[in-house]
N, C-alpha and C positions, 0 to 999 in steps of 0.2 A: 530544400523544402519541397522540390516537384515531387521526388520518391516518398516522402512524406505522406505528399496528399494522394498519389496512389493508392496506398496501404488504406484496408479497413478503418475508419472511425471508431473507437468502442466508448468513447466518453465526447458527449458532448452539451456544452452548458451555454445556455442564452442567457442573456439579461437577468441574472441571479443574485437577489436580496435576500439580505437574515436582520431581520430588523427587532429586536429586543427592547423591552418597555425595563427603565428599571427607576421606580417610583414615576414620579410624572414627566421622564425625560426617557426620550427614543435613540436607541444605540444601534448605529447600521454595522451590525458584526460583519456583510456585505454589500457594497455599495454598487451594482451594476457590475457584474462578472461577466467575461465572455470566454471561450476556449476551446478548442479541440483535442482529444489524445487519441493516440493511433496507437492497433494491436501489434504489441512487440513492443510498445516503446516503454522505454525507463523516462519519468517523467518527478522532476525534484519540485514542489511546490515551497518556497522560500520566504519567511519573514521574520520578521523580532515577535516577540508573546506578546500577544494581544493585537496581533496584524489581520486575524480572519481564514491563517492559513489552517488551522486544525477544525474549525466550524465549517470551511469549506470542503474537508476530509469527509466531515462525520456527514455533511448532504452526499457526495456522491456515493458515500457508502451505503445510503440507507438509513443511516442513526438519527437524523433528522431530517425537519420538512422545511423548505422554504418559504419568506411569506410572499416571493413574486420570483418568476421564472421559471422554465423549464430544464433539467435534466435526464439525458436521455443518456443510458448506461448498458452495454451489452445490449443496445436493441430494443429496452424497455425507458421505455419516457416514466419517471417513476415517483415524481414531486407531490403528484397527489396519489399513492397508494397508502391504505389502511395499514394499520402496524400487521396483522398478518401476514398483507402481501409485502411488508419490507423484508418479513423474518424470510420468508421462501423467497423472495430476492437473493438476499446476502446469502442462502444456503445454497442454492444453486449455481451463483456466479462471482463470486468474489473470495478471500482469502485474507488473513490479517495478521499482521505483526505487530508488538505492541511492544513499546520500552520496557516496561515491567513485565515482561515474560509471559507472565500468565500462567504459570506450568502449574498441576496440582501438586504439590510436595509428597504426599502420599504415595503416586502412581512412577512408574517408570518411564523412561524418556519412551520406549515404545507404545507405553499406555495412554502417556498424554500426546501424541501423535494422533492415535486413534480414536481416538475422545470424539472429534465431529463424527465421523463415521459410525458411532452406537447411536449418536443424536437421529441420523436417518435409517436406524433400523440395518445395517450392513451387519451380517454373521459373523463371527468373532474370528473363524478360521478368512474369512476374506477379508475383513477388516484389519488382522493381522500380518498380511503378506502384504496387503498396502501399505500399510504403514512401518514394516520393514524396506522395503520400498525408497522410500523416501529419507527413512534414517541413513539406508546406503546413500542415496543422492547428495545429501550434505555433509559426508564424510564421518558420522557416529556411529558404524558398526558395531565397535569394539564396544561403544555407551549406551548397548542400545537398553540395559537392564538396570541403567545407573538410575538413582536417584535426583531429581533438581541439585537439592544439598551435596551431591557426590560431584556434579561439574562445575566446571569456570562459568563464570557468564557468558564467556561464547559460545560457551557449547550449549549453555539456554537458549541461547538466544538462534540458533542450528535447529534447535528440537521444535523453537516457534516456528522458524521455518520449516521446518516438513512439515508440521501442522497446517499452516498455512495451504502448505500445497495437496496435502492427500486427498484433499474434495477436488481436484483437478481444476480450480478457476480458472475464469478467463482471465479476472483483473485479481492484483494483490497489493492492498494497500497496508503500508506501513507509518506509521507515526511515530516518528522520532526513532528510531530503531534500535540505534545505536545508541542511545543515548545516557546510557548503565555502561558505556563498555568505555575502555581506556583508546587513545588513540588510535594504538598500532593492531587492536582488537576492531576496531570498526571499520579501518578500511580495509581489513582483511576480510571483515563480513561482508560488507559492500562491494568485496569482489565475486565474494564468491555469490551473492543476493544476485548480483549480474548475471552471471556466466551460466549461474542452474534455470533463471529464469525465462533468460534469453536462448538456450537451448531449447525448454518446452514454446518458445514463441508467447511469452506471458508477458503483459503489459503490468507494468511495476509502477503506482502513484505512490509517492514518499513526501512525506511533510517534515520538515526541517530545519533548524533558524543555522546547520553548521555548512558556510560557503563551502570548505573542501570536502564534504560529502556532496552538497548539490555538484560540484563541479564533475565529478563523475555519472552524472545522465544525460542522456542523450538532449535533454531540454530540460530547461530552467524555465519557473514560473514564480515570478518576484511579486509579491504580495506587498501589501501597505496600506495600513487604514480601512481593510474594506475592499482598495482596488486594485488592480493588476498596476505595476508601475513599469513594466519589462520582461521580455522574454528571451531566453537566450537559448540558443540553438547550437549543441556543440559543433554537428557539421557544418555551419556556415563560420564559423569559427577558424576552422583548421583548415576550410577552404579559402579564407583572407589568409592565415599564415603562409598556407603553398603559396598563394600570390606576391606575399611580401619577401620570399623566398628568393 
């Protein structure tokens, strides 16, 4: 944990409530949150549906507001910005993967790559060398012309991924990720979700209810009710095993 707290902070949440009215009874979708995430880390956020873990997704991404607490994300304290400033938030520093793909059926794995990139105005010869770019990173050269309909869901789910990444974020959150994909399809994604991300030095937040996907990040954040119940830390993990060794 010392090397840990070395490294840059890029997400940090104090005292964090989501408290929802539904008819005349109040629902803490968060009940007093605390946590810090650090740049470079894979960071697995863990519970059953309806634990708080995807509501506390959608606050530090930007997709909503809390009704008490602070979060402070890439350096910007961001709970009370206006929906404006959440869009230019999430467009400048963040990245997203989503269960469902999200690809336009229409377009090519290269098109829908490049798809944020027309969003901020980028020329289509620059926008398109980025976003080959990125298809090379994730191994779909060969797909780069293919259709959503023409690949497996892994290789959707590859093409979210370089989307994800051609705005270059600092953080990239995913939700449920895998969660379309068959076993031995996810954790081959989830290695390779590692390895690309963790090369650019990219802090990866993942929301989850599946243990053996959490089980490969760097830290676990066990969710319940609203409140954090546990956190697990894989190096302090493997550094009890050497011990018991």
């Amino acid at each position: 944990m010392e090397q840990s707290e070395a490294r840059k902070c890029v997400i940090d949440v104090r005292d964090l409530y989501k408290i929802y009215r539904v008819g005349s009874n109040r629902v803490r979708a968060l009940n007093g949150v605390d946590f810090q995430i650090y740049e470079g880390e894979f960071c697995a956020i863990v519970g059953a549906s309806g634990s708080g873990k995807s509501t506390l997704l959608n606050m530090l991404a930007g997709l909503e507001k809390p009704t008490k607490g602070t979060i402070m994300v890439a350096g910007q304290q961001i709970e009370n910005y206006k929906e404006n400033e959440r869009v230019r938030f999430r467009r400048e520093n963040v990245g997203f993967i989503f269960q469902s793909f999200n690809l336009i059926g229409t377009m090519t794995a290269l098109e829908n790559v490049a798809m944020p990139l027309v969003f901020r105005g980028v020329p289509k010869v620059v926008r398109n060398k980025r976003a080959q770019k990125m298809i090379e990173l994730v191994g779909l050269k060969k797909y780069r012309n293919h259709k959503p309909n023409q690949m497996s869901g892994g290789q959707q789910q590859r093409v979210g991924m370089a989307r994800a990444l051609v705005m270059n974020p600092s953080i990239v959150f995913a939700d449920e990720p895998t969660g379309n994909l068959d076993s031995h399809t996810s954790e081959e994604m989830m290695q390779l979700m590692r390895e690309v991300l963790s090369k650019r030095n990219k802090t990866l937040v993942m929301v989850t209810h599946d243990n053996d996907l959490a089980a490969m990040a760097d830290r676990q954040i066990r969710i319940k009710d609203g409140k954090i119940v546990d956190m697990i830390c894989k190096k302090n993990e493997e550094e009890q095993e050497n011990e018991a060794d």
